[in-house]
C-alpha distance (Angstrom), angle and dihedral (degrees) to the residues before:
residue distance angle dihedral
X1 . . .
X2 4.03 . .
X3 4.18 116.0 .
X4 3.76 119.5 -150.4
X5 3.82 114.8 -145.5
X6 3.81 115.2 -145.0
X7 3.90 91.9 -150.7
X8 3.65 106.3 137.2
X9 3.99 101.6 106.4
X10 4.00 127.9 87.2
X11 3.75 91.6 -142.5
X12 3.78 102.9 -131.3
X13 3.43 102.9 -160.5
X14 3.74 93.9 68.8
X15 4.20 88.0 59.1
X16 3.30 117.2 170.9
X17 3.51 91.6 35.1
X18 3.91 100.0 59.2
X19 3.69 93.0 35.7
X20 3.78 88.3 120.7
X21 4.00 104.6 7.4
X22 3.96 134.1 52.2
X23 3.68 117.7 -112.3
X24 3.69 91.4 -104.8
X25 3.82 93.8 71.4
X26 3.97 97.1 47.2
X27 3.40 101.6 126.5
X28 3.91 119.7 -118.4
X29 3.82 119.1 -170.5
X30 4.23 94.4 -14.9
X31 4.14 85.8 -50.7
X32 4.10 128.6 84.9
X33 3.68 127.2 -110.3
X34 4.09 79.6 -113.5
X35 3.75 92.6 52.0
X36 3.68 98.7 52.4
X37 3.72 86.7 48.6
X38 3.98 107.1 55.2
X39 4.21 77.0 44.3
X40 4.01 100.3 59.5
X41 4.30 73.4 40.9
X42 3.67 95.9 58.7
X43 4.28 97.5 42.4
X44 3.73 73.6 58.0
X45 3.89 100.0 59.3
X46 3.90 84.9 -117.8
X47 3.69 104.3 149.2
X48 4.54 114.1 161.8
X49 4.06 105.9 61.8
X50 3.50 122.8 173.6
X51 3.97 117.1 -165.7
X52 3.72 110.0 -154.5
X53 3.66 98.3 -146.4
X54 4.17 135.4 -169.9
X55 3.91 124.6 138.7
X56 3.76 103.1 50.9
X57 3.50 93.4 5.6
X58 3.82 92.8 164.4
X59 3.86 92.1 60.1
X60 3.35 99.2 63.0
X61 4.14 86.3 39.4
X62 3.51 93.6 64.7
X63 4.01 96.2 37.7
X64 3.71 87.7 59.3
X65 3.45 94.1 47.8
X66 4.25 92.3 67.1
X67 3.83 94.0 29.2
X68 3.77 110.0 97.3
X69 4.21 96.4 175.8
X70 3.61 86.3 117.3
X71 3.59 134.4 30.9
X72 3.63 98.5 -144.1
X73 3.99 118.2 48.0
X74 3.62 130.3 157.0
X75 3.62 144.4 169.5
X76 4.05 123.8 -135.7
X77 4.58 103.4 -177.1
X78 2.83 123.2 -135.0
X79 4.13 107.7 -153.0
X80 3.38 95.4 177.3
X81 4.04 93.2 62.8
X82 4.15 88.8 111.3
X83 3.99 100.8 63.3
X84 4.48 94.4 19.8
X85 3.34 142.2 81.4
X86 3.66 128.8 -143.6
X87 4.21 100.6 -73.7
X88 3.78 86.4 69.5
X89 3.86 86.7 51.0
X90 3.96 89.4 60.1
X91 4.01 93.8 36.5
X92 4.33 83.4 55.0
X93 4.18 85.3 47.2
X94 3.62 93.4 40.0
X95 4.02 88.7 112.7
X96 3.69 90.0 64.8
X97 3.63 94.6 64.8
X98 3.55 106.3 69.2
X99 4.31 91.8 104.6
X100 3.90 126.9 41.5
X101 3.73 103.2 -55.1
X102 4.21 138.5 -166.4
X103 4.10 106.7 -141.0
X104 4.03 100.0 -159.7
X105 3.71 123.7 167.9
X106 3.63 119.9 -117.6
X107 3.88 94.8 -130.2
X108 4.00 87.1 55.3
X109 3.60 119.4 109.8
X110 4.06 119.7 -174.4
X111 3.81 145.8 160.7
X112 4.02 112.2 -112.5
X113 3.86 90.4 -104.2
X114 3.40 97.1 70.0
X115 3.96 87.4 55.5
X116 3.80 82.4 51.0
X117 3.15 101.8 49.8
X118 4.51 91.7 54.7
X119 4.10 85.5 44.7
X120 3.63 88.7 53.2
X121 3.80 102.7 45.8
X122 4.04 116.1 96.3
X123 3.78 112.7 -78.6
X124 3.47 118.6 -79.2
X125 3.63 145.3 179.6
X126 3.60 87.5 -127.9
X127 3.75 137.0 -5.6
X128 3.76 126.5 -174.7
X129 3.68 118.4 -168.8
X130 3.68 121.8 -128.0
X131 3.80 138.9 -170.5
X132 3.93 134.1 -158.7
X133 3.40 136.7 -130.2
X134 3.79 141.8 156.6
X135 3.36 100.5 -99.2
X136 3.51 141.7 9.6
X137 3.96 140.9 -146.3
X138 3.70 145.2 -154.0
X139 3.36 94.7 -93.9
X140 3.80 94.9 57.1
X141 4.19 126.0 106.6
X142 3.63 85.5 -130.1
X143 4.21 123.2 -166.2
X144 3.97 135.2 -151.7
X145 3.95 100.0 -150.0
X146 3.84 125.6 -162.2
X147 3.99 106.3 -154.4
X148 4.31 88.3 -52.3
X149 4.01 100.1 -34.4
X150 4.16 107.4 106.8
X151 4.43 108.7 -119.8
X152 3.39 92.5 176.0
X153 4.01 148.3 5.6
X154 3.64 121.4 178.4
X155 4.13 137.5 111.3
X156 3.82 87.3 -114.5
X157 3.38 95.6 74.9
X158 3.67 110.6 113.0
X159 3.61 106.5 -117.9
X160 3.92 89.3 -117.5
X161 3.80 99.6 70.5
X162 3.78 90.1 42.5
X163 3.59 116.6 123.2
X164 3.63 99.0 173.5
X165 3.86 138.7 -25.4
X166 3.74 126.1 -123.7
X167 3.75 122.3 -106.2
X168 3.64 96.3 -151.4
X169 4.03 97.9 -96.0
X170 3.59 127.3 117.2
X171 3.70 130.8 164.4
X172 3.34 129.6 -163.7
X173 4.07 140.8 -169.0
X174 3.39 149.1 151.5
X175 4.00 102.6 33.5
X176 3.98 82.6 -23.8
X177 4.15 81.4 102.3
X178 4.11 100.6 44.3
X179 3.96 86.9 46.3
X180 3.70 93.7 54.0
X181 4.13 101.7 44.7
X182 4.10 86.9 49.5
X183 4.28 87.8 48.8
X184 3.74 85.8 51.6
X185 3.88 102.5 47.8
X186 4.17 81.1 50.3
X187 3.49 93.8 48.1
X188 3.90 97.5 47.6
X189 4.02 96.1 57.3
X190 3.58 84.3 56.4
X191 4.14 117.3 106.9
X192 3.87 93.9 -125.5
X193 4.33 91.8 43.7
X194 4.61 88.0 110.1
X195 3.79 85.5 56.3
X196 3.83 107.2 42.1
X197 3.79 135.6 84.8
X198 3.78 129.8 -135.0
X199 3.45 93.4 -106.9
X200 3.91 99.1 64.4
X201 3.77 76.7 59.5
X202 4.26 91.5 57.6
X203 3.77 80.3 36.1
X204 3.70 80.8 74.2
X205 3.88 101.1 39.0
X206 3.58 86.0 50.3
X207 4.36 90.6 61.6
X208 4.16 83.8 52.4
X209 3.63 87.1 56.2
X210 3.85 96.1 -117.9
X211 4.12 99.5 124.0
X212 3.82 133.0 81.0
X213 3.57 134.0 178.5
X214 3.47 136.9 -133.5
X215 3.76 121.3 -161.8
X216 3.88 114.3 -145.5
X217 4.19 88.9 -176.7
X218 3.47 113.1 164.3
X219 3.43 93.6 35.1
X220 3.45 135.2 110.8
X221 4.29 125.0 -91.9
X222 3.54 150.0 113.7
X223 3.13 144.8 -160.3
X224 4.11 126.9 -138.4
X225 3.47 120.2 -148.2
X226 3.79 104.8 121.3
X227 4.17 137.0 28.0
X228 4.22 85.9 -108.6
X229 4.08 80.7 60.3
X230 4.11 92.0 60.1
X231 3.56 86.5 76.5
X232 3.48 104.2 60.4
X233 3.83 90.6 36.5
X234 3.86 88.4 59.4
X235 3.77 87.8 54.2
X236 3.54 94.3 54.0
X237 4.14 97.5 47.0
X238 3.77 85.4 47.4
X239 4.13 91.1 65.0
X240 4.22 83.0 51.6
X241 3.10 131.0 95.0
X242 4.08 113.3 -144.5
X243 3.59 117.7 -116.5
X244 4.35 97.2 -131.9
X245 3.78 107.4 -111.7
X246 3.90 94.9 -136.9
């Protein structure tokens, strides 16, 4: 199973912090954001990671040159990370995804569970996994669910009709891969492609009828986007157990 890392951003709204690194290599508990990931990858036999890289690419260049988590790390660059958002990310790493693939965010944290629980669902085209909670905000990738098939992902979904919200993890399989890279190369001659994310693209997928979901509630995550979201990310590290970087 290869992973694709969505790490190309600085992730602004935690300035001063990633003044000079990307969010992926703010450190949590004496280990990066990146570090804990490719070791929740590794409990998980995942072995062939590509990090999609872009602000601070060199960072992340030279932490991947001493890490030695996983046998089989690469980097796809993103130049356009300054004026894009994260659909031109996937369009750059579009290569990668010619096999059965994981799509993770790079600001996601998560015990190897969670990763277990998406590996272990039935097959799929593609499979986002989603979380619950008692409320939900604007800031949320909110879902509409039909029994487990995805309706609808988006942050303009009124917090009523939300079911779920995304956690920034799909998989997908079978012709789940093929599917995806063709939505993308539609999606990028588009006018709007700088400003939109991947997920307006599984927004679309999901109309077709070609996405589950897979809820992983109960289980431990969290997402980065903000210094408030530190905390709970430092809760969630402290219930792993590192992978040693020999």
């Amino acid at each position: 199973m290869r992973a694709i890392l969505l790490s190309a951003g600085q992730g602004r709204r935690l300035l001063p912090l990633t003044e000079r690194v990307p969010k992926c290599m703010l450190e949590i508990h004496g280990r990066s954001v990146l570090e804990w990931q490719l070791g929740e990858f590794a409990k998980c036999g995942i072995d062939d990671v590509t990090v999609a890289v872009g602000f601070g690419a060199e960072h992340v260049e030279q932490f991947l040159k001493t890490q030695s988590i996983i046998p089989r790390v690469r980097t796809a660059y993103n130049p356009f990370f300054g004026i894009a958002d994260n659909l031109v990310t996937c369009w750059v790493a579009r290569t990668e995804m010619d096999k059965d693939f994981l799509l993770v965010n790079g600001d996601t944290v998560f015990e190897a569970q969670v990763l277990d629980c998406v590996l272990n669902a039935p097959a799929r085209p593609v499979m986002m996994v989603t979380d619950h909670k008692p409320t939900y905000d604007a800031d949320d990738m909110k879902v509409i669910v039909s029994g487990e098939r995805l309706v609808r992902v988006g942050k303009n979904i009124s917090p009523e009709r939300a079911d779920g919200e995304s956690i920034g993890m799909l998989l997908f399989r079978e012709d789940g891969p093929v599917l995806f890279q063709q939505a993308i190369e539609r999606a990028i001659r588009t006018p709007q492609a700088l400003k939109q994310w991947y997920l307006s693209v599984i927004d679309d997928m999901a109309q077709s009828g070609l996405v589950w979901t897979c809820s992983i509630q109960g289980l431990q995550w969290a997402e980065i986007d903000c210094a408030e979201d530190l905390e709970q990310a430092e809760t969630t590290v402290q219930c792993l157990e590192p992978v040693p970087n020999r």
